[in-house]
ZAVEX-919209 format. One record per residue (C-alpha): residue in one letter; x, y, z. Coordinates in Angstrom, 3 decimals, always signed. Layout:
BEGIN
REC type        x        y        z
REC    a        X        Y        Z
...
***
This chain:
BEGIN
REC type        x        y        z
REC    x  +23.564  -35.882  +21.662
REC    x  +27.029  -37.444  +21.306
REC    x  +29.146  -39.367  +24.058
REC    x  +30.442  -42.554  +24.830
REC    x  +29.808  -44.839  +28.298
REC    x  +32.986  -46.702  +29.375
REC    x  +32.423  -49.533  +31.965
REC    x  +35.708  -52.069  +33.416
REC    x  +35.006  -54.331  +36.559
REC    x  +37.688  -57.355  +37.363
REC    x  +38.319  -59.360  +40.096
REC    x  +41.678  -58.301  +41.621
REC    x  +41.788  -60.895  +44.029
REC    x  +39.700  -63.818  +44.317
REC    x  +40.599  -66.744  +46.755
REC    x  +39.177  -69.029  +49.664
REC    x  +39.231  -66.301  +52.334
REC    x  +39.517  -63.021  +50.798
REC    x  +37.832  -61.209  +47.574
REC    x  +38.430  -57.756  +45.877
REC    x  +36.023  -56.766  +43.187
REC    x  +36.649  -53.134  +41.426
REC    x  +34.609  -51.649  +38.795
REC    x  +34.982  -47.782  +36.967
REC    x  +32.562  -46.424  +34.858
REC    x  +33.369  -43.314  +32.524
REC    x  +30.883  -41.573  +30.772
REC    x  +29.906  -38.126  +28.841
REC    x  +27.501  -36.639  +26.552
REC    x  +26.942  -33.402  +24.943
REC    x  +24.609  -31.912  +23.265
REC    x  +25.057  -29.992  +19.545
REC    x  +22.665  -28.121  +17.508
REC    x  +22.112  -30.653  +14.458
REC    x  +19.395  -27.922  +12.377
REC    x  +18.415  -23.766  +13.524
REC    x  +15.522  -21.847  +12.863
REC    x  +16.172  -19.369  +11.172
REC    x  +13.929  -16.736  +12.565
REC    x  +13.893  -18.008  +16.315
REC    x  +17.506  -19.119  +16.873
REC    x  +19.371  -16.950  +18.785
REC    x  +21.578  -14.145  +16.799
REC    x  +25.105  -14.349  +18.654
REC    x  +28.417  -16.365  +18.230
REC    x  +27.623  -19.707  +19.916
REC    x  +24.657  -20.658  +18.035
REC    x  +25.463  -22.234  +15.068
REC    x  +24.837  -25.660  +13.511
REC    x  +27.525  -27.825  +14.784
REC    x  +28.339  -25.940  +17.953
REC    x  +27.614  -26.927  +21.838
REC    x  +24.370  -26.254  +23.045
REC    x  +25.422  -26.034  +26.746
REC    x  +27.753  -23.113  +26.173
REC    x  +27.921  -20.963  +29.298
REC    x  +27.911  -16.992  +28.633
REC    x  +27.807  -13.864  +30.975
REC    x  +28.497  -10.199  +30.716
REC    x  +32.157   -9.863  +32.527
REC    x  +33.567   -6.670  +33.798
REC    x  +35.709   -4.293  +31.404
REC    x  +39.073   -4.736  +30.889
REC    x  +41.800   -2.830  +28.616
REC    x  +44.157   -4.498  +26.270
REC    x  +46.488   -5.461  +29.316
REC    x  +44.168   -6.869  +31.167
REC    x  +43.366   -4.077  +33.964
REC    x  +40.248   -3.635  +35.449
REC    x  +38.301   +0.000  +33.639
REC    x  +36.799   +1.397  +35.899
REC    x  +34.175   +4.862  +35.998
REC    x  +34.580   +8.043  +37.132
REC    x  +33.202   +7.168  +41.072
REC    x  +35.866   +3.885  +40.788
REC    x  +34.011   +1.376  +40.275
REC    x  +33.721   -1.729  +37.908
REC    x  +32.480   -1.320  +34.399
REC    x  +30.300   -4.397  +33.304
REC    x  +30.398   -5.067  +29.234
REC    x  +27.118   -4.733  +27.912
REC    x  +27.767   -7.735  +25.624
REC    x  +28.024  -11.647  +27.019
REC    x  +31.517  -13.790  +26.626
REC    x  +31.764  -17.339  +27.154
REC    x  +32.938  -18.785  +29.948
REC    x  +32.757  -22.211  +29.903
REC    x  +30.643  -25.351  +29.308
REC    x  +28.055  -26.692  +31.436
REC    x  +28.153  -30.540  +30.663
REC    x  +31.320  -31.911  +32.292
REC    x  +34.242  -33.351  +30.041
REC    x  +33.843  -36.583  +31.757
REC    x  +31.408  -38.419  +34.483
REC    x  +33.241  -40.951  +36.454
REC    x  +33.014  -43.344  +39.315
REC    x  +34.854  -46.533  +41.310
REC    x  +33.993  -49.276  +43.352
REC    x  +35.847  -51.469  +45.748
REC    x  +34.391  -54.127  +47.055
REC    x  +36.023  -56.443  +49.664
REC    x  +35.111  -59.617  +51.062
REC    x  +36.538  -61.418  +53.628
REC    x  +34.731  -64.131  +55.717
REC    x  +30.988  -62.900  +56.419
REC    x  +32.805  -59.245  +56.252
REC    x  +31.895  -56.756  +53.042
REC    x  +33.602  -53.549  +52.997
REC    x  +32.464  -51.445  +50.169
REC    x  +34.138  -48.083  +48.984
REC    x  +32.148  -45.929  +46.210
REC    x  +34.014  -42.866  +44.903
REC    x  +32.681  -40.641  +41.968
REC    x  +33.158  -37.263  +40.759
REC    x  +33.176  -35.095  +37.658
REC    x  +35.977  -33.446  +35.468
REC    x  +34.866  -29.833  +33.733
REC    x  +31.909  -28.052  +33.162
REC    x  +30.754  -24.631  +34.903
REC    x  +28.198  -23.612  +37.023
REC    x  +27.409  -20.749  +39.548
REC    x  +27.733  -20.756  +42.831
REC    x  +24.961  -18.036  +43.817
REC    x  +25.523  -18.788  +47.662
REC    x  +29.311  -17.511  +47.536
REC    x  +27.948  -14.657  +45.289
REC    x  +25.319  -13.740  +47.650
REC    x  +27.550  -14.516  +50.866
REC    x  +29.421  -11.070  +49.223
REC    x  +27.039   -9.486  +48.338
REC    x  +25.442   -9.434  +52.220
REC    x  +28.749   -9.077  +53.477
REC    x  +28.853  -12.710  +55.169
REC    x  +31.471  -13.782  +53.135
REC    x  +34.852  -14.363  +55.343
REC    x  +37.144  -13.004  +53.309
REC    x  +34.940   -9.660  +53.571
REC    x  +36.004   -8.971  +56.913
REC    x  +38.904   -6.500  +56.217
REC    x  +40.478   -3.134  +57.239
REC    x  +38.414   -1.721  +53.392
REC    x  +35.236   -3.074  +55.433
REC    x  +36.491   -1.577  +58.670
REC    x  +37.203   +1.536  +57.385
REC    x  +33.697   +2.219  +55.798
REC    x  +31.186   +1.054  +58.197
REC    x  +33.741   +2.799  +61.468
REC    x  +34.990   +5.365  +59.938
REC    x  +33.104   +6.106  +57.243
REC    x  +35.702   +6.021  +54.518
REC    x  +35.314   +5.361  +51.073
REC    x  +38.948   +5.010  +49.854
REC    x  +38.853   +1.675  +47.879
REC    x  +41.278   +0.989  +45.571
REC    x  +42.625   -1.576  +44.011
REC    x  +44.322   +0.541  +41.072
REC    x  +42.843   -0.708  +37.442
REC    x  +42.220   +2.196  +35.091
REC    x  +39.975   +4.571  +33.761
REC    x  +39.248   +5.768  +30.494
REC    x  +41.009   +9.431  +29.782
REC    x  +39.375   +9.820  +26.344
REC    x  +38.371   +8.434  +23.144
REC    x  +36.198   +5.256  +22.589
REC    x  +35.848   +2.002  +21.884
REC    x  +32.844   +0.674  +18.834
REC    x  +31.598   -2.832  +18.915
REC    x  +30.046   -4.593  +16.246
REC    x  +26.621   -6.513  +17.362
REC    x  +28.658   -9.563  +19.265
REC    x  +30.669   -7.487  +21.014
REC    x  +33.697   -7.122  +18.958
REC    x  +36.246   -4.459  +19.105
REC    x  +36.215   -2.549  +15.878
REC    x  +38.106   +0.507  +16.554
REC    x  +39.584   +1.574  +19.634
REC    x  +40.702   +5.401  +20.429
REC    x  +40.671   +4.818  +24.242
REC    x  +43.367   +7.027  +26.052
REC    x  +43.929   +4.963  +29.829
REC    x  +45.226   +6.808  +33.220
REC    x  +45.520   +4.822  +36.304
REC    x  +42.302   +4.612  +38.535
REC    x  +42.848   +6.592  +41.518
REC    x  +39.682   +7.143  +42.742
REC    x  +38.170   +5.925  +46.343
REC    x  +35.013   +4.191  +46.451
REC    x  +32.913   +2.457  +48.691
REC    x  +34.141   -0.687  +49.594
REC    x  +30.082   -2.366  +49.885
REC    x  +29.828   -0.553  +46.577
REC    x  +32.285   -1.975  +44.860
REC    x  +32.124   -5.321  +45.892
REC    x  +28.384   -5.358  +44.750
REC    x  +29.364   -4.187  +41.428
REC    x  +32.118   -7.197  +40.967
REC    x  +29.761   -9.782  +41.858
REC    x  +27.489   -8.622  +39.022
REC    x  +30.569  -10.418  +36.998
REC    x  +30.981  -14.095  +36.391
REC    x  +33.146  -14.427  +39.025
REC    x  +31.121  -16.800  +40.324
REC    x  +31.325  -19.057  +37.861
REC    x  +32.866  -21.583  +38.995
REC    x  +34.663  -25.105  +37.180
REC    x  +32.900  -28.068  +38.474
REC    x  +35.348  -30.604  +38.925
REC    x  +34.720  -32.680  +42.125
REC    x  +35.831  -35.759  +44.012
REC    x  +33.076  -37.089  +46.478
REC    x  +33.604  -40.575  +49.018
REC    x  +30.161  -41.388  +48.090
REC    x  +29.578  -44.339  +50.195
REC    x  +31.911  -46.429  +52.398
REC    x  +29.691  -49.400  +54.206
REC    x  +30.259  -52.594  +56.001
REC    x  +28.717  -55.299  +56.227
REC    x  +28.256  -58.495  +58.375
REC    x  +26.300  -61.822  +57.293
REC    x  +24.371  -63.207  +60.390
REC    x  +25.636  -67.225  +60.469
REC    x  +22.555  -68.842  +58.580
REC    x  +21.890  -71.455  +61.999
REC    x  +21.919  -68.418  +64.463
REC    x  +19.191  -66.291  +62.044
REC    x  +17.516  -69.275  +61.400
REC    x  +16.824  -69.194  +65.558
REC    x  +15.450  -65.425  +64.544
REC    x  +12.875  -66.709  +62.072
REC    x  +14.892  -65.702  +59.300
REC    x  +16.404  -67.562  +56.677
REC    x  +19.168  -65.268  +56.733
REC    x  +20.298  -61.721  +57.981
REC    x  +22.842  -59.294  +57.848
REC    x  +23.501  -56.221  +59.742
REC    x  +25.351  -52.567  +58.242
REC    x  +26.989  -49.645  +59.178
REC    x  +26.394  -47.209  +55.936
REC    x  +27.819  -43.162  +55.518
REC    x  +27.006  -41.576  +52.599
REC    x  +29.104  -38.085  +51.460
REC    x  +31.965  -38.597  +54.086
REC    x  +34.811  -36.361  +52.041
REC    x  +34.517  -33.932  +49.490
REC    x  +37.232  -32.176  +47.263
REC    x  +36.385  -29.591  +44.997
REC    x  +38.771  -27.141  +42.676
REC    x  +36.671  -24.520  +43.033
REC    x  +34.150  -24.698  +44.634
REC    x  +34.966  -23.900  +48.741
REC    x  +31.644  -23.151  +50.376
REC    x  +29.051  -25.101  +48.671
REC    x  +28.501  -28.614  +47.193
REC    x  +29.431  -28.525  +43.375
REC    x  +27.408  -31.709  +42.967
REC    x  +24.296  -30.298  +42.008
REC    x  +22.656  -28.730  +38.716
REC    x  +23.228  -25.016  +40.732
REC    x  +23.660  -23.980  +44.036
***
């Protein structure tokens, strides 16, 4: 494991009346693979001495040389049968802030964290299209399907006319004959949408921004707790998780190991 832990507090302002205390901490780790076996390590292009350990693969769906979606003969998506990278898990960096303001008997205290990078899935947005729940599913395509009973879905993409592509064992291209013609074929709209969220779609960057805790907080006057039977006493209004911004992530929390 490699990474480095950065931690800054000052006092900003520090008089009779009034205090400000802030304090950041910046942090990340990641892991490498320092030694292999060489009969159990896994046989792709990722796992090599040196390299990430937390390297984040999945089996996306087809695409030709521009970029279009292939698609079969019924129209639908055609999944690779070998796994790409798409990302990292660890983040690039862990971070956080404090704020901490004192006035009087008075403490107001602001916590803000997040994280920058790493992926993760989001299997409730996957399965929230996958059911059908999903807002964004609720469309004429839908409409047309379960009303009446149309299975015209297009979104163009394009099919393979003839000839063939050959892989080498990690997936590699090496030689491609593939003839393309544009995908006009219909196809169920539940279908198809099932099929795409086989991909890695779902997959989604990590980087967050979360008001972790804002409190205040009010010392009791030590002669009026003392009448309490306390030596002294204060009293708190804490929320916890009040805001939340995400880049990716628009249904679920992305501050968790997986949703």
């Amino acid at each position: 494991i490699r990474g480095v832990e950065i931690m800054l507090s000052a006092n900003a302002i520090d008089n009779k009346d009034f205090k400000w205390n802030v304090a950041t901490n910046w942090s990340t780790a990641r892991q490498y693979y320092a030694k292999l076996d060489p009969d159990y390590s896994k046989d792709d292009l990722w796992t090599k001495k040196g390299a990430r350990k937390d390297v984040y693969t999945a089996r996306k769906l087809m695409t030709a040389p521009d970029g279009q979606l292939i698609h079969d003969g019924s129209g639908l998506p055609i999944r690779s049968s070998y796994y790409s990278k798409i990302g990292y898990t660890d983040p690039d960096w862990n971070w956080g802030l404090i704020n901490t303001f004192n006035y009087k008997r008075f403490t107001l205290t602001l916590s803000i964290d997040g994280r920058i990078g790493g992926h993760t899935s989001s299997t409730t947005e996957s399965y929230m299209w996958d059911a059908g729940v999903h807002p964004d599913s609720d469309n004429q395509w839908r409409y047309d399907e379960v009303v009446n009973g149309l299975k015209n879905y297009n979104v163009g993409g394009v099919q393979v006319a003839s000839g063939e592509a050959k892989y080498d064992k990690y997936g590699n291209i090496t030689s491609d004959t593939r003839v393309f013609t544009p995908n006009t074929t219909g196809a169920s709209y539940q279908s198809y949408v099932q099929r795409w969220t086989s991909g890695p779609q779902f997959i989604l960057d990590e980087t967050f921004l979360k008001l972790r805790e804002l409190s205040i907080t009010y010392d009791i006057p030590t002669n009026f707790a003392k009448k309490l039977g306390m030596t002294s006493a204060s009293i708190s209004a804490i929320g916890q998780n009040l805001f939340l911004w995400s880049k990716d992530f628009k249904y679920t929390d992305p501050d968790r190991a997986k949703d």
